[in-house]
Legacy VTK file of the C-alpha trace (Angstrom):
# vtk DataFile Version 3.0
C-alpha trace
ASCII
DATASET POLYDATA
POINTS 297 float
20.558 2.526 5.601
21.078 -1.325 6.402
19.459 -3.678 4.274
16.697 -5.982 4.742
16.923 -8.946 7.101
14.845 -11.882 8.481
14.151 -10.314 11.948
14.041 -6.773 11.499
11.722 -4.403 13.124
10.661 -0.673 12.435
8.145 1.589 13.591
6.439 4.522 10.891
9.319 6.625 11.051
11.916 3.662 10.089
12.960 0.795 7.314
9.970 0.000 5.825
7.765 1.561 8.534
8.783 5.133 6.502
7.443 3.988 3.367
4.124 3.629 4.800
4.436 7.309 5.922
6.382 8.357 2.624
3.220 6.669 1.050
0.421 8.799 2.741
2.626 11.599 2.137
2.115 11.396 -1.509
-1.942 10.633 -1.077
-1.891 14.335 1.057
-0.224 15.502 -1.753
-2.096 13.792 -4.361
-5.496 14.730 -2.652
-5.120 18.737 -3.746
-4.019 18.302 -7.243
-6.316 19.400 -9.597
-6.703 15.813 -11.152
-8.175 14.216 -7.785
-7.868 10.793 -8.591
-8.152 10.284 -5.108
-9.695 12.038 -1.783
-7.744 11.223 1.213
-8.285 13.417 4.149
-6.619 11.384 6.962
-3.645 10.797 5.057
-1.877 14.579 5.573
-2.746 14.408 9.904
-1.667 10.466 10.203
1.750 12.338 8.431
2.163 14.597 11.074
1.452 12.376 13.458
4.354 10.274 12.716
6.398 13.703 12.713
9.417 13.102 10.079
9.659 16.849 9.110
10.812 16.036 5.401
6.957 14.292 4.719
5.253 16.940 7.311
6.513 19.634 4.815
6.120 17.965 1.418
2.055 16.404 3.314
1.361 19.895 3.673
2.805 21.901 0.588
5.106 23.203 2.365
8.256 21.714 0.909
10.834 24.047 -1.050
9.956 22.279 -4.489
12.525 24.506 -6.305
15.543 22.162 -6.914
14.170 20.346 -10.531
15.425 16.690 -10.315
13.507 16.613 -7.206
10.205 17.636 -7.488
10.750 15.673 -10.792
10.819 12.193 -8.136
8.181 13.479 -6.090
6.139 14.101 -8.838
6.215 10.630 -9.937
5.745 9.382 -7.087
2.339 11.423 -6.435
1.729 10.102 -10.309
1.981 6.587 -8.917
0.364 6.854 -5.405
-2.736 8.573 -7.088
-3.333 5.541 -9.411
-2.326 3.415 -7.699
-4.706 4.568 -4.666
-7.549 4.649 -7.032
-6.659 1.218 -8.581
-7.247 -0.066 -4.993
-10.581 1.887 -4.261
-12.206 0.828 -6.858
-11.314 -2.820 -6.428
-12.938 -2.917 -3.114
-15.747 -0.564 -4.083
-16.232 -3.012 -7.437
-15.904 -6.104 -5.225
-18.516 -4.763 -2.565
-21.086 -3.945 -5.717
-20.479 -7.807 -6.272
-22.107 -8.562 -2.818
-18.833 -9.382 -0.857
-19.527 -8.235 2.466
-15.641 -9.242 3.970
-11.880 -7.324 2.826
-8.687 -7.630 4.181
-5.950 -5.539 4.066
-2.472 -7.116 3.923
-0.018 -4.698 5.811
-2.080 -2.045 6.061
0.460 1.012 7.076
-1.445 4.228 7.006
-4.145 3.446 4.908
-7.221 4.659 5.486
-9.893 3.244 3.758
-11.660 1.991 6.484
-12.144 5.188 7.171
-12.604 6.780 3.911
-14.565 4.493 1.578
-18.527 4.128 1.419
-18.780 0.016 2.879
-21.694 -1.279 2.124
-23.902 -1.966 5.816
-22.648 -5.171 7.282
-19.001 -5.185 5.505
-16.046 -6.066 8.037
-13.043 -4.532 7.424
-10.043 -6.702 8.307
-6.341 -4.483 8.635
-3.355 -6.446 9.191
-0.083 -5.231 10.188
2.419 -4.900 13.180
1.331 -4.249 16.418
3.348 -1.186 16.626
2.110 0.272 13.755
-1.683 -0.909 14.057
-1.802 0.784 17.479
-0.276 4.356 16.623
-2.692 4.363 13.597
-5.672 3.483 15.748
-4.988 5.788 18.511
-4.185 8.588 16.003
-7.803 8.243 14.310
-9.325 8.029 17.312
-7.741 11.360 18.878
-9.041 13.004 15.652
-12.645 11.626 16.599
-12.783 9.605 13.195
-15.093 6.668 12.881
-14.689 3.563 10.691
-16.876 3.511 7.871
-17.495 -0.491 7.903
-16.876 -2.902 10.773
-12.893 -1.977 11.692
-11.249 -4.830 13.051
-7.369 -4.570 13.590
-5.022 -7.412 13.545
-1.967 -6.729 14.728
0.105 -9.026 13.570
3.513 -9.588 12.189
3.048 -11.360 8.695
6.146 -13.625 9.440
4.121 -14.862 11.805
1.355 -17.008 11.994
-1.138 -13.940 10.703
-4.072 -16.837 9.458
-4.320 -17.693 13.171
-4.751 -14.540 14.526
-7.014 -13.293 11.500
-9.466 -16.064 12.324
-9.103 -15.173 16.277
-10.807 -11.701 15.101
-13.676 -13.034 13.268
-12.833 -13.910 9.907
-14.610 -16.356 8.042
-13.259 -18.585 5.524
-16.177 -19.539 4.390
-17.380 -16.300 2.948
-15.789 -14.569 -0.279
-13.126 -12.348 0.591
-11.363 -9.418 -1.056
-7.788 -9.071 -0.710
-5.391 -6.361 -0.783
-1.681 -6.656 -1.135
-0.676 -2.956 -1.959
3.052 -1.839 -2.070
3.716 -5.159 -0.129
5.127 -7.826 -2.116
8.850 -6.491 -3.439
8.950 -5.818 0.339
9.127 -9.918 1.220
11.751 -12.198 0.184
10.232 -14.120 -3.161
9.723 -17.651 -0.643
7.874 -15.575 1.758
5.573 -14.266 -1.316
4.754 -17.577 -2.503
3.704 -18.316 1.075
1.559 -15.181 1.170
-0.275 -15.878 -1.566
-1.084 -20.000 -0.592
-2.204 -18.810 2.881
-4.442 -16.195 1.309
-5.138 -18.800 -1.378
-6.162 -21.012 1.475
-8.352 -18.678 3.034
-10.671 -17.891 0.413
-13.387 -19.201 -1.129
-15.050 -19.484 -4.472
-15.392 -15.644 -5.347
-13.128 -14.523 -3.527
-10.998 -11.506 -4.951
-7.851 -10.265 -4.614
-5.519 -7.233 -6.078
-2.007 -7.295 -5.458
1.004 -4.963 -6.658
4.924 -5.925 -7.795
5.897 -1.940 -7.778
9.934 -1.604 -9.373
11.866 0.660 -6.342
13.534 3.605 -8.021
17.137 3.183 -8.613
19.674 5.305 -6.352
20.925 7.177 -9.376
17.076 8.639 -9.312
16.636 8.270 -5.585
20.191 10.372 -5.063
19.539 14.474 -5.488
16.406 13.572 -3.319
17.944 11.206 -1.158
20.726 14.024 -0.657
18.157 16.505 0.183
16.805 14.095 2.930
19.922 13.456 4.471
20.618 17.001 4.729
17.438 17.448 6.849
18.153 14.437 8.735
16.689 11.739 7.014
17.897 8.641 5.740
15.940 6.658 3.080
17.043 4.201 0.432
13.956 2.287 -0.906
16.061 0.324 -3.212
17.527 -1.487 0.105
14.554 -2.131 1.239
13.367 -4.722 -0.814
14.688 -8.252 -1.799
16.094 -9.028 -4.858
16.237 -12.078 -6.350
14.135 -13.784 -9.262
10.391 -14.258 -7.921
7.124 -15.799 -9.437
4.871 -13.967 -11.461
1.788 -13.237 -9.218
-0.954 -14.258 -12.060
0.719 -17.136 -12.972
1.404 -18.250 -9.845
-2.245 -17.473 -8.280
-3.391 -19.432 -11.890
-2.129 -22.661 -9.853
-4.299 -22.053 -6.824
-7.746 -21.544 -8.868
-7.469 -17.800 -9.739
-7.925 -16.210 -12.935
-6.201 -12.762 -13.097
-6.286 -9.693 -15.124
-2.739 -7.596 -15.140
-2.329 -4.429 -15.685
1.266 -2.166 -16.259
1.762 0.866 -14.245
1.713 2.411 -18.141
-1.556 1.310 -18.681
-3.075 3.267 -15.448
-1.117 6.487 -16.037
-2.542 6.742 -19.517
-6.040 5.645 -18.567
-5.889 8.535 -15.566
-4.599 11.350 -18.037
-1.182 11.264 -16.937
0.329 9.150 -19.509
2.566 12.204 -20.659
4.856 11.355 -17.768
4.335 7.085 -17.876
7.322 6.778 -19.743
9.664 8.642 -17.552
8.436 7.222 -14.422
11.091 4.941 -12.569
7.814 3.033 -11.454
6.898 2.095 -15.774
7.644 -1.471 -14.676
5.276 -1.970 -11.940
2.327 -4.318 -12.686
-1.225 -4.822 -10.971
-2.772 -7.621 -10.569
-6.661 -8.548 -10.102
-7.948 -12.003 -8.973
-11.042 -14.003 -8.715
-10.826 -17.434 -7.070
-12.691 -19.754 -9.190
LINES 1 298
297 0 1 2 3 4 5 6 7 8 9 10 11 12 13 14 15 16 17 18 19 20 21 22 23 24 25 26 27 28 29 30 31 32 33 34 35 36 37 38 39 40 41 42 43 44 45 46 47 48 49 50 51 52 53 54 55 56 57 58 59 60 61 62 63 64 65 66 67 68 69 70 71 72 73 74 75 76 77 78 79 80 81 82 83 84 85 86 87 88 89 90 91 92 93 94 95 96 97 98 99 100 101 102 103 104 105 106 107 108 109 110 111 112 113 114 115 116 117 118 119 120 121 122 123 124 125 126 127 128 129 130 131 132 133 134 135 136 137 138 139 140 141 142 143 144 145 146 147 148 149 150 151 152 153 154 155 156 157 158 159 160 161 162 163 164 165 166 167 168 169 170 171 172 173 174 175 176 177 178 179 180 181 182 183 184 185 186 187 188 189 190 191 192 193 194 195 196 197 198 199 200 201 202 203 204 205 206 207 208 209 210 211 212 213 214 215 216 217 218 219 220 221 222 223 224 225 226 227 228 229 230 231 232 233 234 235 236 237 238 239 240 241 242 243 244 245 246 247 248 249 250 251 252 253 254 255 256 257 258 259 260 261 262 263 264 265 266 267 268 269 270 271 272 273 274 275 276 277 278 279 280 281 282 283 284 285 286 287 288 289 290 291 292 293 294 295 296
């Protein structure tokens, strides 16, 4: 796996594209536990659609879960994507009680809450992402005769690029409050390129204005390796821990404190225990990740 670079591309099945399908993956998988901390039925067929056999398998329960350390990592990573996934839900859903009427998703991937979630009549729905990946996802729902649950409006996009432009060219509106997601994004963007993610949204939203963003901690590759192993062995190659850039980078609330937003944080800890799972929080490579909720003043 080759790290991270300025101009690098992928599709769902590569670099960072895969952990947008590894992702939904983990929602299939987290959608027939007992627990159901979240209900995601688009998230096992957008898997298959993307066809890496590894997360068809493991989507649909069919994945030999025998070997211990693995299932161990997948477990915590269904742990964190069901959460996580309902951390995000009811941010929106909380934020639409409030009267906003306007959400954007930041590099959307496979997510399917424009879908899934009960909008409110006259929300838009604003999904931002590659053009690549925007158009498989579209023509995938569509082909399974799934409508949009809000006003859809895809953006296709590169977010290196200049993404404000072509999010006002579809019909956003500065002017109204806005909620914001940045989920499983930021660790993915050099720490320069995160401060100038959160200006631009800063600059795009208006008094009220919300916005939840996550700063997940990759799994090492001592964790990553018996399942990495496993992966390669069926033809799959997957290092997360490459993925991302390293360096020292701002602390999202008290960097969004600067532009006018007050924010509550919340450890990864904090949402296993309030969901029932905290039995496994401290074990979790993920312990360090922190969640962040916004209101622009």
């Amino acid at each position: 796996m080759r790290h991270r670079h300025d101009d690098d591309t992928w599709d769902l099945a590569t670099s960072v594209g895969a952990t947008a399908t590894l992702v939904a993956a983990a929602r299939a998988v987290a959608s027939r536990t007992d627990r159901r901390l979240v209900d995601d039925a688009f998230a096992e067929p957008l898997v298959r659609a993307v066809g890496i056999d590894v997360f068809e398998r493991w989507a649909g329960g069919e994945l030999d879960l025998s070997d211990d350390d693995c299932r161990h990592v997948l477990q915590w990573f269904v742990d964190l994507m069901a959460v996580r996934t309902r951390y995000f839900d009811e941010f929106f859903l909380d934020a639409a009680a409030a009267g906003i009427r306007q959400a954007v998703i930041l590099a959307a991937g496979l997510d399917a809450r424009s879908y899934r979630l009960p909008w409110p009549p006259g929300t838009t729905v604003f999904e931002i992402d590659q053009p690549p990946v925007s158009a498989f996802k579209t023509a995938t729902l569509a082909g399974m005769d799934a409508q949009p649950t809000a006003d859809l409006r895809a953006v296709p996009v590169d977010l290196r690029l200049d993404w404000p432009a072509a999010l006002r060219g579809a019909g956003f509106e500065s002017g109204r409050p806005t909620a914001w997601i940045a989920e499983g994004l930021l660790p993915f963007l050099p720490p320069d390129a995160q401060d100038r993610l959160l200006d631009q949204v800063s600059a795009l939203s208006s008094a009220g204005s919300r916005l939840a963003a996550e700063v997940f901690v990759p799994p090492s590759r001592e964790v990553m390796r018996p399942l990495r192993e496993r992966w390669s062995d069926q033809g799959f190659d997957v290092e997360p821990s490459d993925l991302v850039y390293a360096g020292p980078r701002h602390d999202v609330a008290r960097y969004l404190a600067q532009h006018g937003w007050e924010t509550v944080t919340t450890p990864l800890t904090r949402l296993l225990a309030d969901n029932g799972i905290a039995t496994r929080a401290a074990a979790s490579p993920f312990a360090g990740s922190k969640y962040y909720a916004s209101i622009r003043t």
